[in-house]
C-alpha positions as CSV (number, residue, x, y, z in Angstrom):
1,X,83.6,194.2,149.1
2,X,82.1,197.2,148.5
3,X,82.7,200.4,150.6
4,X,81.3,203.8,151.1
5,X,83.1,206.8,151.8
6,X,81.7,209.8,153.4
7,X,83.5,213.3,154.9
8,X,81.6,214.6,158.0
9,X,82.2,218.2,159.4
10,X,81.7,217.8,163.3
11,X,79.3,220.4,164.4
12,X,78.6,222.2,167.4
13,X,75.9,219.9,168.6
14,X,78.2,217.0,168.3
15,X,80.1,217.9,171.4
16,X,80.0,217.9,174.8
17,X,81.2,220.9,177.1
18,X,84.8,220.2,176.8
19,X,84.2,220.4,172.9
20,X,84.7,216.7,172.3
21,X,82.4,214.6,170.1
22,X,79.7,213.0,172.5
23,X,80.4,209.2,171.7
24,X,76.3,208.5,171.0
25,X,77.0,211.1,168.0
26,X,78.9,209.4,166.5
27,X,76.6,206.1,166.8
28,X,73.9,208.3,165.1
29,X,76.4,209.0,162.4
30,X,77.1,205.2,162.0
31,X,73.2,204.6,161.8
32,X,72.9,207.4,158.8
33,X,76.5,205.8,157.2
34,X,74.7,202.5,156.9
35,X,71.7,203.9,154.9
36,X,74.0,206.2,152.9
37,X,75.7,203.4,152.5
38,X,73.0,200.8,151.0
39,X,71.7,204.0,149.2
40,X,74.8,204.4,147.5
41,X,75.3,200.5,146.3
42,X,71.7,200.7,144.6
43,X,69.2,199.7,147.9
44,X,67.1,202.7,149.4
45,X,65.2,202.7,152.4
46,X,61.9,202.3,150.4
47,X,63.3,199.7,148.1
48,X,64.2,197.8,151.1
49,X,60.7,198.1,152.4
50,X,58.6,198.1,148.8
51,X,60.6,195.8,146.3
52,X,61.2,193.2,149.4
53,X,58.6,193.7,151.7
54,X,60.9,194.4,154.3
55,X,60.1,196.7,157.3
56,X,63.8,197.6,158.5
57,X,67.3,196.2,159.5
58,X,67.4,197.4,162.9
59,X,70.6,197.3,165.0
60,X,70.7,194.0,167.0
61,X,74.7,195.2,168.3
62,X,76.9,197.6,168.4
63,X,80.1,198.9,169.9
64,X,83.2,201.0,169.0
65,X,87.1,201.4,170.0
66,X,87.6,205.3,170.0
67,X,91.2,206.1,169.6
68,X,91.7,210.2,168.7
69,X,88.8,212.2,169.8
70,X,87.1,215.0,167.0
71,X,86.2,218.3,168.2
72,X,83.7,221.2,166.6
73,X,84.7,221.9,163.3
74,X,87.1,218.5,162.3
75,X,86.4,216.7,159.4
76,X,86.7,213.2,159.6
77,X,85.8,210.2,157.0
78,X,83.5,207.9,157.7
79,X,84.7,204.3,155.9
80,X,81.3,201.6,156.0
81,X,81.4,198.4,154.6
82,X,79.6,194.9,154.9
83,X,82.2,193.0,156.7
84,X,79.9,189.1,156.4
85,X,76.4,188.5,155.1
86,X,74.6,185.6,157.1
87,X,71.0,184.1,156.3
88,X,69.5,187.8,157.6
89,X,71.7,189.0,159.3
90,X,75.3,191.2,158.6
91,X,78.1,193.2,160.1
92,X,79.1,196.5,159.3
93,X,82.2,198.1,160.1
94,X,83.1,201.7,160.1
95,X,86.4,203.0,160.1
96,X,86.7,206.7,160.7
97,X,89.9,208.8,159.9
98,X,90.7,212.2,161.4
99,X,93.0,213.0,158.4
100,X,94.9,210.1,157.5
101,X,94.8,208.3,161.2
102,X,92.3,205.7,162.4
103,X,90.2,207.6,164.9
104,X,87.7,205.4,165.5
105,X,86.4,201.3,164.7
106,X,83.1,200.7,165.0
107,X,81.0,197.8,164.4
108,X,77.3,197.2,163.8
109,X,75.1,193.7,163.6
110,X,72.0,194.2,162.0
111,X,69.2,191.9,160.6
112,X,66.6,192.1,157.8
113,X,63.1,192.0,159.3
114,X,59.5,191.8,157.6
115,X,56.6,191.3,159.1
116,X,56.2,187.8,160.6
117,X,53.4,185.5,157.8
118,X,51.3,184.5,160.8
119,X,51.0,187.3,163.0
120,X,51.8,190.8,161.0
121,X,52.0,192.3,164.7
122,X,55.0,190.9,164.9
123,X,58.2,190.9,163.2
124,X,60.2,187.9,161.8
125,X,63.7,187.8,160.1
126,X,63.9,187.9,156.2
127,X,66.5,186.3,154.2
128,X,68.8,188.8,152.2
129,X,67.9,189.4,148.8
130,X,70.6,187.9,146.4
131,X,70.8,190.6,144.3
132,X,71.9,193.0,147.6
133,X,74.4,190.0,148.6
134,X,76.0,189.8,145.1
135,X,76.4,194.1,145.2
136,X,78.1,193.7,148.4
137,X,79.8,190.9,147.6
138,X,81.1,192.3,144.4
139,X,81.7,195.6,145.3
């Protein structure tokens, strides 16, 4: 499968008055890991939206077991990867390592979505694109 690597500096704004990462920081950062992530294996945003018509992959779930907290000025790694690809839909996982130790799993359902043929004021799921399953896939 393929997976994205990315180092993060935590910054001031991360953290919350006892200087520890505020936990929906680090959902943000998860949010900007899966677009680095599809940029990265060939998909931007505006090939997702131009080349197949689609209009996002929102987040349908998400949750997170934090195990060592970050504080201003850590570097951690953020590890992203496409854990299963479905009709539309697909789970991400990110792994994040405060030097070598697993600080944090995360986990992320998102679907394709274009606009919906009979109604474009609404939005209906798209299937995925082979040629983003087979990158994935293939790593």
């Amino acid at each position: 499968m393929f997976v994205n690597r990315r180092d993060v500096q935590i910054q001031w704004g991360d953290c919350d008055p006892a200087n520890i990462v505020y936990y929906p920081r680090y959902f943000a950062m998860f949010d900007d890991s899966t677009s680095i992530m599809f940029e990265a294996a060939g998909f931007s945003k505006q090939d997702l939206i131009h080349k197949y018509g689609l209009v996002g992959i929102p987040m349908v779930d998400t949750r997170a077991k934090f195990h060592i907290p970050s504080t201003h000025g850590d570097w951690i790694r953020i590890e992203s990867r496409i854990e299963s690809l479905k009709r539309s839909s697909f789970e991400v996982v990110h792994n994040v390592f405060k030097a070598d130790a697993l600080a944090i799993e995360a986990f992320e359902t998102r679907v394709l979505v274009g606009k919906h043929p009979e109604d474009p004021a609404k939005l209906k799921s798209a299937p995925m694109p082979p040629e983003i399953i087979e990158r994935f896939m293939r790593g």
